[in-house]
DSSP file (Angstrom, degrees, kcal/mol; ACC not computed):
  #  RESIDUE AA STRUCTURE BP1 BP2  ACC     N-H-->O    O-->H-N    N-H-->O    O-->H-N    TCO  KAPPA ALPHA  PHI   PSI    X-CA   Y-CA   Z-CA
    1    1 A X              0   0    0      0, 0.0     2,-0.8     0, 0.0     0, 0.0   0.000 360.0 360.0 360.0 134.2  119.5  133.5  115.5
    2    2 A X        -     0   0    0      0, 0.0     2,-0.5     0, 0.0     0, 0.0  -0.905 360.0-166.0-123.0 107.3  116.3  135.2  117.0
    3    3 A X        -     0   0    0     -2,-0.8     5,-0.1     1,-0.0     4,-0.0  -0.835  14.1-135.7 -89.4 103.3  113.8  132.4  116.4
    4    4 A X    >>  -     0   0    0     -2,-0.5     3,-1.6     3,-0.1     4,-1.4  -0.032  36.4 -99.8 -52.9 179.0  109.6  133.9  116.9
    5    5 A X  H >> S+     0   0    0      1,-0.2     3,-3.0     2,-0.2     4,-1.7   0.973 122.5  58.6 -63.7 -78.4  107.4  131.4  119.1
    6    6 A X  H 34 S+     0   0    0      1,-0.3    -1,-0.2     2,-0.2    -2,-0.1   0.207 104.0  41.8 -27.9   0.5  106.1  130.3  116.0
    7    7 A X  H <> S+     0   0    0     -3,-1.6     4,-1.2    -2,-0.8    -1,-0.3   0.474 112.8  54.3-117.0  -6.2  109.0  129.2  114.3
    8    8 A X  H <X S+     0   0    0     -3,-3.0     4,-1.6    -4,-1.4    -2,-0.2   0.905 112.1  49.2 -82.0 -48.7  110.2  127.6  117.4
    9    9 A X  H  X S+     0   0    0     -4,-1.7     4,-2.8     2,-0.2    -3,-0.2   0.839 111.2  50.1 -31.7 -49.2  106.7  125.7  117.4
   10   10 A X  H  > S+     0   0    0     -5,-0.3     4,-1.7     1,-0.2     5,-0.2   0.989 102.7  55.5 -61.0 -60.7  107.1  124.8  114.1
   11   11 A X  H  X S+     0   0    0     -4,-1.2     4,-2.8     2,-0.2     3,-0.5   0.838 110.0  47.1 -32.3 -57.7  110.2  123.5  114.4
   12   12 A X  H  X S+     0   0    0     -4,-1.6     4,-2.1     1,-0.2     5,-0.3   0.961 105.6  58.4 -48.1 -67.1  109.0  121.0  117.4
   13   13 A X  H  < S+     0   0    0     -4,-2.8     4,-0.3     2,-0.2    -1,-0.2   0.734 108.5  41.9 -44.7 -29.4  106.2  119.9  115.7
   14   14 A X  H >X S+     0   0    0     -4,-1.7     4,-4.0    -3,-0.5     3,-2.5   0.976 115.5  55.3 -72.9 -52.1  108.3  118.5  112.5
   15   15 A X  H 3X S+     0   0    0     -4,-2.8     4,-0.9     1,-0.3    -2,-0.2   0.675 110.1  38.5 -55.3 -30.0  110.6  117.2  115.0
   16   16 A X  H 3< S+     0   0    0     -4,-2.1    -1,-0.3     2,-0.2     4,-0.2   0.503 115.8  55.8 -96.5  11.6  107.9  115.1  117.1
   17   17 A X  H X> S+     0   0    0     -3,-2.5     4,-3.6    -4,-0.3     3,-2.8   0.805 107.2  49.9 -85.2 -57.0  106.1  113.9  113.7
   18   18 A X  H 3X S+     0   0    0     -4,-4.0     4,-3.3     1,-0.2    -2,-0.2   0.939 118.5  42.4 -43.9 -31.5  109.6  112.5  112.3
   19   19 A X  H 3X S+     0   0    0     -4,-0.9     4,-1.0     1,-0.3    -1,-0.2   0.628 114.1  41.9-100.4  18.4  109.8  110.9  115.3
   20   20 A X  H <> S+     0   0    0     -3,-2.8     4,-2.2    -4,-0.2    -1,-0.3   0.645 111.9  63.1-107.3 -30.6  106.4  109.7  115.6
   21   21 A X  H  X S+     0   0    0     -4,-3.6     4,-2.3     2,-0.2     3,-0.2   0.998 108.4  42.5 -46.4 -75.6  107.0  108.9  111.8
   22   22 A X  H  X>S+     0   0    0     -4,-3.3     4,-2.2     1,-0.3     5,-0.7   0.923 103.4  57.0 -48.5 -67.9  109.7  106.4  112.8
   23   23 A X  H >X5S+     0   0    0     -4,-1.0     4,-2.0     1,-0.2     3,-0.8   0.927 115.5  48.0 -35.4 -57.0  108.2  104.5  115.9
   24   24 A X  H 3X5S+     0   0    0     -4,-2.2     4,-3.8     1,-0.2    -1,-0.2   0.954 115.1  45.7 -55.1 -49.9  105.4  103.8  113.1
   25   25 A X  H 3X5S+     0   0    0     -4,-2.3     4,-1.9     1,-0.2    -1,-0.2   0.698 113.7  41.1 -32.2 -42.4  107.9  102.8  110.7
   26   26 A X  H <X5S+     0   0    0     -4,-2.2     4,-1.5    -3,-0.8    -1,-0.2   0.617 115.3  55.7 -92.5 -29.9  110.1  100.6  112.7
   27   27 A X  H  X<S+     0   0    0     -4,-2.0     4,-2.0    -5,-0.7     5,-0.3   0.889 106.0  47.5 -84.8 -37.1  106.8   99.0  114.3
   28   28 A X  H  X S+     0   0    0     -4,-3.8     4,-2.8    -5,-0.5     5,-0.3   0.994 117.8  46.8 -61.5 -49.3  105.0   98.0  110.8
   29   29 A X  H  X S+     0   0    0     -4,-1.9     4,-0.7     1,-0.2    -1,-0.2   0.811 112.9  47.0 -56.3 -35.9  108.8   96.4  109.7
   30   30 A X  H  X S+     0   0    0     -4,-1.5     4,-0.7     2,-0.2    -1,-0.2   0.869 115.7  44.4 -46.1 -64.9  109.0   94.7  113.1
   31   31 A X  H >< S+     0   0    0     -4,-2.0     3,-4.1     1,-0.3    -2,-0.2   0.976 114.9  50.4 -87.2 -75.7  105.1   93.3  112.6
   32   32 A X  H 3< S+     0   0    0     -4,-2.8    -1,-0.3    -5,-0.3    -2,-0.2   0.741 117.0  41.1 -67.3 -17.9  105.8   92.2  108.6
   33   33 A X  H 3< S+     0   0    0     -4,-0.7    -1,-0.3    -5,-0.3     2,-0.2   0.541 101.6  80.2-137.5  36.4  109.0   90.2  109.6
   34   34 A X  S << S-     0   0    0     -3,-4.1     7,-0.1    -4,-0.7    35,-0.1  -0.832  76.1-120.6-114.4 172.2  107.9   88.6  112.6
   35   35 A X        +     0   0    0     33,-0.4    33,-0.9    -2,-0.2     2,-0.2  -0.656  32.7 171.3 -97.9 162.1  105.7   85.3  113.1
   36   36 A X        -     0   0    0     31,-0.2     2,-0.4     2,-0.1    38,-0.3  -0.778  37.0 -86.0-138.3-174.4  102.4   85.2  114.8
   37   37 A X  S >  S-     0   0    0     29,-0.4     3,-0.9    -2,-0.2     2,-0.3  -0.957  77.1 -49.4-118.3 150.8   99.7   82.8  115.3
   38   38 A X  T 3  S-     0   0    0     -2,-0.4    -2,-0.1     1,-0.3    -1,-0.0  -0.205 119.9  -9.4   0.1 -68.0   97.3   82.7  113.0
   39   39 A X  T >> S+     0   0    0     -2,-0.3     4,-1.3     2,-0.1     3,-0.7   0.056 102.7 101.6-124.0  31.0   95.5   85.8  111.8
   40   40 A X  H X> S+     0   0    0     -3,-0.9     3,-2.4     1,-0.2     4,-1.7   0.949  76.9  61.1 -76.2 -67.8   97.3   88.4  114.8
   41   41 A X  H 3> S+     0   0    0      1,-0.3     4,-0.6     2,-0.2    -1,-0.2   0.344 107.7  38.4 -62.8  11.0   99.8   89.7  112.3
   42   42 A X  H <> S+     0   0    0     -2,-1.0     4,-5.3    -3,-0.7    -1,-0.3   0.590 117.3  53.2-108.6 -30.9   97.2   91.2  109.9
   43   43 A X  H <X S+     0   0    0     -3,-2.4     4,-1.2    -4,-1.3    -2,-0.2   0.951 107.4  49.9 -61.8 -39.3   95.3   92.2  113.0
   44   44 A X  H >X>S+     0   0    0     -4,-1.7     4,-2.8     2,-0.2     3,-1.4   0.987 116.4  46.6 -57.5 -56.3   98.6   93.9  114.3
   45   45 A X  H 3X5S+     0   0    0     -4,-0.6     4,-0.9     1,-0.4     5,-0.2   0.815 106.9  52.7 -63.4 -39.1   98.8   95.7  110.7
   46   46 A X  H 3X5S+     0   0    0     -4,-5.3     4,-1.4     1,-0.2    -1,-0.4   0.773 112.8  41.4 -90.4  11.4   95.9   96.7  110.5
   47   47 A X  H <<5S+     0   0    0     -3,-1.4     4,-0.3    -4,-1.2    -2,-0.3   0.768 112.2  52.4 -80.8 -23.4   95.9   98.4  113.8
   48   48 A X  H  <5S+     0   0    0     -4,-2.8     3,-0.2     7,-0.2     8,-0.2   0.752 117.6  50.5 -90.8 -22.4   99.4  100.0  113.5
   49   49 A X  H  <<S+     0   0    0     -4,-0.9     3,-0.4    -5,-0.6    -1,-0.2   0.946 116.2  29.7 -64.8 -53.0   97.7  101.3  109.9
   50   50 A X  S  < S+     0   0    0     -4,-1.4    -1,-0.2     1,-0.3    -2,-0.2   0.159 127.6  38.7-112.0  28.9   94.8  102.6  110.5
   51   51 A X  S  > S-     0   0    0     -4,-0.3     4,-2.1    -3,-0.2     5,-0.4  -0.586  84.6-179.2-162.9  81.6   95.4  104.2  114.5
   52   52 A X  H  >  +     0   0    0     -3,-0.4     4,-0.6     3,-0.2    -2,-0.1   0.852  61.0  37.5 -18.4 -94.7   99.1  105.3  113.8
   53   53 A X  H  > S+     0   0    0      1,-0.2     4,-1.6     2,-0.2     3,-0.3   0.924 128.1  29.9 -62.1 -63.1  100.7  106.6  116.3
   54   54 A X  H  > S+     0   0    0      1,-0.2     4,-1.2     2,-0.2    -1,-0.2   0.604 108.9  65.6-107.4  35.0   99.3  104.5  119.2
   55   55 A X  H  X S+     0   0    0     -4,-2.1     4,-1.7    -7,-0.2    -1,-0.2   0.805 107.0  45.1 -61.5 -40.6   98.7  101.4  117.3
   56   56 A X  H  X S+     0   0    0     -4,-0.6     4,-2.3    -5,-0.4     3,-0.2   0.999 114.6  46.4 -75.1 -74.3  102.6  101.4  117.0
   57   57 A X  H >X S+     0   0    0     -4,-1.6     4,-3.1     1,-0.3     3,-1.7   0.827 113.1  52.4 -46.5 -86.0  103.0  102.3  121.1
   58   58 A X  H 3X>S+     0   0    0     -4,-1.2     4,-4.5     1,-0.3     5,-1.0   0.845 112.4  48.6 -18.7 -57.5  100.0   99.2  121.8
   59   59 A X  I 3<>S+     0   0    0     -4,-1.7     5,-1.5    -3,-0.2    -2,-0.3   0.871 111.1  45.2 -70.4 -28.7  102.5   96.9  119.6
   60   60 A X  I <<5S+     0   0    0     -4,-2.3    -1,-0.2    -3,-1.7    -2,-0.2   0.791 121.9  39.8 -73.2 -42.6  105.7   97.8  121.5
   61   61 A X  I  <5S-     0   0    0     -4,-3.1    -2,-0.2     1,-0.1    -3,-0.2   0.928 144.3  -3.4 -86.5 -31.2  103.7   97.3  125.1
   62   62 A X  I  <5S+     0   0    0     -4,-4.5    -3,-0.2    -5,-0.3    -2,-0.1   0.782 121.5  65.6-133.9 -19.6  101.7   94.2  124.1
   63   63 A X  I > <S+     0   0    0     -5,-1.0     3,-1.6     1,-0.3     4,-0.4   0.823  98.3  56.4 -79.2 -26.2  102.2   93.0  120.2
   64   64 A X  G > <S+     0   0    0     -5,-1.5     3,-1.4     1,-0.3    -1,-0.3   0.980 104.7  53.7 -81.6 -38.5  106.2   92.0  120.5
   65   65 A X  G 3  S+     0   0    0      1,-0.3    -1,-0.3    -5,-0.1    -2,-0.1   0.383 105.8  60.6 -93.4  23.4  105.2   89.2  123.8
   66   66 A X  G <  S+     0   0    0     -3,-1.6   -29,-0.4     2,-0.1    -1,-0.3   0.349  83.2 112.2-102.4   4.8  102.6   87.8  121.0
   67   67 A X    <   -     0   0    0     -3,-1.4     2,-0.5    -4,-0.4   -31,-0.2   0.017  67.1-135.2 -52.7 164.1  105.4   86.9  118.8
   68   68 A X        -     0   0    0    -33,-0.9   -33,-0.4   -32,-0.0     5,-0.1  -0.933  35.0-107.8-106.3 148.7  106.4   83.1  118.0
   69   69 A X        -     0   0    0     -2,-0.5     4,-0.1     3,-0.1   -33,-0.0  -0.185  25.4-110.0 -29.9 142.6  110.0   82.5  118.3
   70   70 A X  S >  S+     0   0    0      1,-0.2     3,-1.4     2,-0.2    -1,-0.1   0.994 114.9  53.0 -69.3 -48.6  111.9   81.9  114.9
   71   71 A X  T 3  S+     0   0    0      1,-0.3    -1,-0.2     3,-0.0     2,-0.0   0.917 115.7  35.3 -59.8 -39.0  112.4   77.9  116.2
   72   72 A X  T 3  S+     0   0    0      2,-0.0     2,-0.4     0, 0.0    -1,-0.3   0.026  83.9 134.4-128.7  71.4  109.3   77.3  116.8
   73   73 A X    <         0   0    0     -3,-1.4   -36,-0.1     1,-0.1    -3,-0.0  -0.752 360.0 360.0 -86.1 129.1  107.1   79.4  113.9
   74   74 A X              0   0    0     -2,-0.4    -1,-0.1   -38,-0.3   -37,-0.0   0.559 360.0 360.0 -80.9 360.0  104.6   77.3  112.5
């Protein structure tokens, strides 16, 4: 199959949006069903919302060590 540069482009681009799609995905479920202290987890949401892609990338490097443990979530 003799693919032009532009359908080989296209093709790359869906591919790094699904996955740029997922990392959001998987970071917003992650943020809604883990504890924080006091008002981080709406501050995490709305960063992972409203700066997608590297809201989600920021919560993976710094929001998961701001977690509480499930023992001791207030």
């Amino acid at each position: 199959m003799n693919l032009g540069i532009l359908e080989t482009a296209l093709i790359v681009i869906v591919i790094v949006l699904i996955i740029m799609s997922v990392i959001w995905l998987v970071a917003l479920i992650e943020i809604l069903k883990s504890n924080f202290k006091k008002h981080s987890k709406a501050i995490w949401l709305l960063t992972v919302i409203f700066v997608p892609f590297f809201g989600a990338i920021i919560y993976f490097i710094i929001g998961r060590t701001r977690r509480i443990a499930p023992d001791r979530a207030e």
